[in-house]
N, C-alpha and C positions, 0 to 999 in steps of 0.2 A: 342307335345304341349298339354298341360292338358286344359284341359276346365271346370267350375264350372257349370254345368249343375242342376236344382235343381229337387229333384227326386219327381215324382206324387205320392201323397200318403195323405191319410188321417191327417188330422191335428194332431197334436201331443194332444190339448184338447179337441177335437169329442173323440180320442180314448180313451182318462180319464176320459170323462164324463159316455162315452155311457158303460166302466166298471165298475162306479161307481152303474149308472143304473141294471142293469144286477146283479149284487152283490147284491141289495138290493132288487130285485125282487125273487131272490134266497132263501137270506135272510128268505125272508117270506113264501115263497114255503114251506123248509124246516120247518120252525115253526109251522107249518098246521101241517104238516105231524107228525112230532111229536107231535104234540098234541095230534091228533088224534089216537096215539099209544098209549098215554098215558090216553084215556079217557077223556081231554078237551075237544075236539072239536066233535061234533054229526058227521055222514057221509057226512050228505049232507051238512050242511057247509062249511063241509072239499072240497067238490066236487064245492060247487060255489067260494070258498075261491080262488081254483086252479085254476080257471078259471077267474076269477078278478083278482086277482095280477095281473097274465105279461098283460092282455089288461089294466090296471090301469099305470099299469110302460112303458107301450109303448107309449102310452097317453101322459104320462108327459116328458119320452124321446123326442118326437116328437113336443114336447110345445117347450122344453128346445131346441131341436136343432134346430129350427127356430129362436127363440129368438136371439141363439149364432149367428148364419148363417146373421141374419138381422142384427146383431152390428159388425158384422167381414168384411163385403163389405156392407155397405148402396147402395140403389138404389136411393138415392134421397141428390141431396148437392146443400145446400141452395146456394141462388144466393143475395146476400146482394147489394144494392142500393148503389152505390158513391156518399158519399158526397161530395160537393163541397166546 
């Protein structure tokens, strides 16, 4: 006898968000860096650059995934008065 058992696991849109995230912190990682190979970027901005990105993208990840988290199971359902 089979059983539909549903498997634990990460929501299928936490894991597409938190990729999207991740990608776009990358994203800009990488564009430091090159710049900075190319003579845009001075060192140390490249150095403070590196180190704002991911705590800037972790920030807004962790905005974003509460946000989602709080419209995915609400803690609070309103209780509406019977009219008569």
């Amino acid at each position: 006898q089979k059983t539909d058992k549903k498997k634990m696991g990460l929501p299928e849109p936490v894991v597409h968000g938190t990729s999207t995230f991740l990608f776009i912190v990358l994203a800009f990682c990488v564009a430091t860096v090159l710049g900075r190979c190319v003579g845009m970027v001075s060192k140390d901005m490249a150095y403070v650059s590196l180190v704002l990105y991911p705590l800037a993208g972790f920030c807004g990840w962790l905005l974003w995934l509460c946000s989602w988290m709080h419209q995915w199971h609400p803690l609070l359902d309103p209780i509406y008065p019977q009219s008569d």
